[in-house]
N, C-alpha and C positions, 0 to 999 in steps of 0.2 A: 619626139622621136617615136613613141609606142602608147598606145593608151594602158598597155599593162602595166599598173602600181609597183607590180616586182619588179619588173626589167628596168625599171625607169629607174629606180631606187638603185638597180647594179650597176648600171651605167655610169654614177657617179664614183662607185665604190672599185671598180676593177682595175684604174692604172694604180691606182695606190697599194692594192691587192698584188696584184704583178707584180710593181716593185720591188714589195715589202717580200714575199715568196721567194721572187729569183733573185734577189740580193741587187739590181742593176736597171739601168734604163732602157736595156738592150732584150727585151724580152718577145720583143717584135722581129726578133735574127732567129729563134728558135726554128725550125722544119716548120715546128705544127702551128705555127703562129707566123707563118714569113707567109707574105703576099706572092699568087704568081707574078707580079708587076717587080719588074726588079725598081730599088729607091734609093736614090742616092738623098746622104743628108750627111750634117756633119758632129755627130754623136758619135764620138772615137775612142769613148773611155766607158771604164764601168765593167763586168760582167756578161758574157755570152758575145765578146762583140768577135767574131769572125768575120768580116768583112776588114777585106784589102782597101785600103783607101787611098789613093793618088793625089799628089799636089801634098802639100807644107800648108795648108791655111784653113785650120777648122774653125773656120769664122767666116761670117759680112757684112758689109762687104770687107773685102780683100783687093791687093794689089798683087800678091804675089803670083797668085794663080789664076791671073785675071781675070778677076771676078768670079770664077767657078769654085761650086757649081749654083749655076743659077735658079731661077723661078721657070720653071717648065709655062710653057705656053698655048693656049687652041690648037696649034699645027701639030705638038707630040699628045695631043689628048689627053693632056693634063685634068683633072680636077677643075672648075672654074665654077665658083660660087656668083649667082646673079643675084643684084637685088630683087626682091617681091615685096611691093607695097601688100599692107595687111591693113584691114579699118578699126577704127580708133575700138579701144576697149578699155578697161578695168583693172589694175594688178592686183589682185585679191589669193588670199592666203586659204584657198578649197580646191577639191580634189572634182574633176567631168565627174559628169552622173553616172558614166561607161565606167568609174572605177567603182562603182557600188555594186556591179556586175560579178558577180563569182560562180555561178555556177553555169553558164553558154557554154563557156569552152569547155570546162571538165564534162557535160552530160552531149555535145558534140563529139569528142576524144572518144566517149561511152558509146556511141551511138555508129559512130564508124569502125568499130573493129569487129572482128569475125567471130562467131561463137567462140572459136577455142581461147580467142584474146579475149576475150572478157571473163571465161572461167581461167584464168591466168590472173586476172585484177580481181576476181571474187576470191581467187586463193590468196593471193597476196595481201588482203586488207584481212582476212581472215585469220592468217598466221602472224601479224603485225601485232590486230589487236589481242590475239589470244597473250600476247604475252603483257599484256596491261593490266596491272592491278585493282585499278583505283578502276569499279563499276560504272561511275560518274561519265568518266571520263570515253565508257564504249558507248554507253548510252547519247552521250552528246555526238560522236563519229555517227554513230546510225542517225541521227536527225538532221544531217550533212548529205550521207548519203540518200537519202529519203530525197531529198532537194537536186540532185541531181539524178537517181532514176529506181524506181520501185522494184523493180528487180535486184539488181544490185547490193539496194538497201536487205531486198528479205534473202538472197542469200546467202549473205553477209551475217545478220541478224539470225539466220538459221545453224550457220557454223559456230556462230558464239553461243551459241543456245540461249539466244534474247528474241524481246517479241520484235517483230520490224515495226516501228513507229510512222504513223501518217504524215505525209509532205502537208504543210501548210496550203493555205489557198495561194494560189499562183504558180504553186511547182508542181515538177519541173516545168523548167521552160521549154517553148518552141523553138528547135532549130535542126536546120538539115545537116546531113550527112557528110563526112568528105571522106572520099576514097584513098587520101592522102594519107590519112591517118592511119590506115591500117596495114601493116607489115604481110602480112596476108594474100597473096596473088600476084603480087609487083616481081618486077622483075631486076634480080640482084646480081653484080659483076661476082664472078667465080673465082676470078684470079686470086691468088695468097689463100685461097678460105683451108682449112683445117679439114680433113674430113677423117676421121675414124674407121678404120675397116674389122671388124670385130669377126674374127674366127676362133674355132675349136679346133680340138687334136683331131679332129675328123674332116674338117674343111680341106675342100682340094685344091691344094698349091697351086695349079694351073689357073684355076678360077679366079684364083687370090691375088695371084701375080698379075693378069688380064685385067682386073680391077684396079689394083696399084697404075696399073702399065694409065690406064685411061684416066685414072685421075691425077696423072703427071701432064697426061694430051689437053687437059681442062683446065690447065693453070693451077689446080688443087694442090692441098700437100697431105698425101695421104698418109697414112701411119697406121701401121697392123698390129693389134693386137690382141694376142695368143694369152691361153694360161701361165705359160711360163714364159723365160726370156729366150727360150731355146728355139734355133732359126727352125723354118717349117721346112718341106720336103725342100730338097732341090736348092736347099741351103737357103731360101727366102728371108731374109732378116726381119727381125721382130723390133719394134719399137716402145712399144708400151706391153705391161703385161695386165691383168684381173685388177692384180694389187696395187698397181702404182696409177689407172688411166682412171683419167676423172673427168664429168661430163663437162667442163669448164673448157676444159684442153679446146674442144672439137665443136667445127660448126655443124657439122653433121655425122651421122654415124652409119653405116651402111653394115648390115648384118651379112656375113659370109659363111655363117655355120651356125646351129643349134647350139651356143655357148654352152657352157656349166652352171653351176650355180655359183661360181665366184662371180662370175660377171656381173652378174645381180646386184652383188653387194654394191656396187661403186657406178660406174659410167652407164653401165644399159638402163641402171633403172632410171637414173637422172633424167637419161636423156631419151626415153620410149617416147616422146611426143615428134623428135623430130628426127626420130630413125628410120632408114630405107631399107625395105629389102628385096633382092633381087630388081632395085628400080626403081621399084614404086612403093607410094609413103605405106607405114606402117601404123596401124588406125590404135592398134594398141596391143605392142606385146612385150 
């Protein structure tokens, strides 16, 4: 199915996983788990089973309900497994060469994403290892990274206040790029997204409400918030206030007024990488 060692390894391990989680065999009836194809089959018992099921015979064959439901067929575009001859070979208990492979993809992943994505992974492996004790153990992480890309490694190695260690002969490897990879320029559906409208006691209700108003027209779900819970001019409702909105809330956050310095403490600061204002991105405030 996949040359990748892990996936391979999960594939074995996730209806048992399912199962055992959701108490039932019916874990495939879930929203986030149901196929768009609708499926008829005759698993009637157990745990999450909402579906309606017709006929008296959850079994076959059957007489009762005759014969149904059946084996779908090439005419509904069923499923249909062909044989493929394959040439003779060996059952041998070893792993393709492709699984001695570990660092393509992670220094591809590295190699596709935009500056900001990468000082995003240079923080994150930063603040990960800061909280590991055992020296040993940073030290071997930098000789990982080093194998996957010199950058990376030194500053990563430069946040830990360690030396960045030399990639052996052979690394990193060669490989290109895929634009695939990076969240960065693509273009994302608006509908349901979250967006934050962050005003002060000085923000002008008109402007505020005009914002609201538009990212209601955008599918968004905008939510305004003020220093306090108290509605703005023109009785405009507040949703979030300083102290309660956190940058988690919000896909975005759009700046409608020169906050306070509550703001600070909680959702602006979080979130100044992916804040708007008046429009257009905000490089850093």
């Amino acid at each position: 199915v996949t040359d990748d060692a892990l996936l391979a390894g999960r594939l074995f391990s996730y209806l048992d996983t399912q199962i055992t989680r959701l108490g039932g065999p019916n874990f495939a009836q879930i929203p986030v788990n149901r196929p768009h194809a609708p499926v008829n089959d005759m698993l009637r018992d157990g745990l999450h089973q909402d579906a309606v099921h017709a006929g008296v015979a959850p079994y076959k064959p059957n007489s009762l309900d005759g014969g149904c439901p059946f084996f779908a067929g090439p005419g509904e575009h069923a499923f249909i497994e062909h044989p493929v001859p394959i040439a003779a070979a060996a059952k041998v208990r070893e792993a393709p060469a492709s699984f001695a492979d570990h660092f393509s993809q992670p220094r591809q992943f590295w190699l596709s994403l935009s500056p900001v994505e990468r000082e995003h992974v240079i923080a994150a492996y930063t603040f990960e290892l800061s909280k590991v004790y055992e020296q040993a153990i940073k030290e071997r992480v930098l000789t990982v990274l080093a194998r996957v890309d010199e950058v990376l490694c030194r500053e990563v190695a430069q946040g830990l206040g360690l030396p960045a260690p030399q990639a052996p002969a052979g690394a990193p490897v060669e490989v290109a790029p895929s634009p695939a990879l990076s969240q960065v320029g693509q273009r994302w559906p608006a509908t349901g997204r979250v967006l934050g409208i962050l005003t002060a006691t000085t923000s002008d209700a008109d402007v505020v409400r005009q914002l609201r108003d538009a990212g209601h027209d955008a599918g968004l779900m905008p939510l305004i918030i003020a220093p306090t819970g108290a509605p703005l001019a023109d009785g405009l409702a507040v949703q979030r206030t300083y102290a309660a909105a956190r940058s988690v809330e919000f896909d975005a956050l759009l700046v409608a007024g020169a906050p306070t310095r509550g703001a600070d403490d909680h959702g602006a600061r979080d979130a100044k990488s992916g804040a708007v204002a008046g429009g257009q991105p905000a490089l850093d405030s």
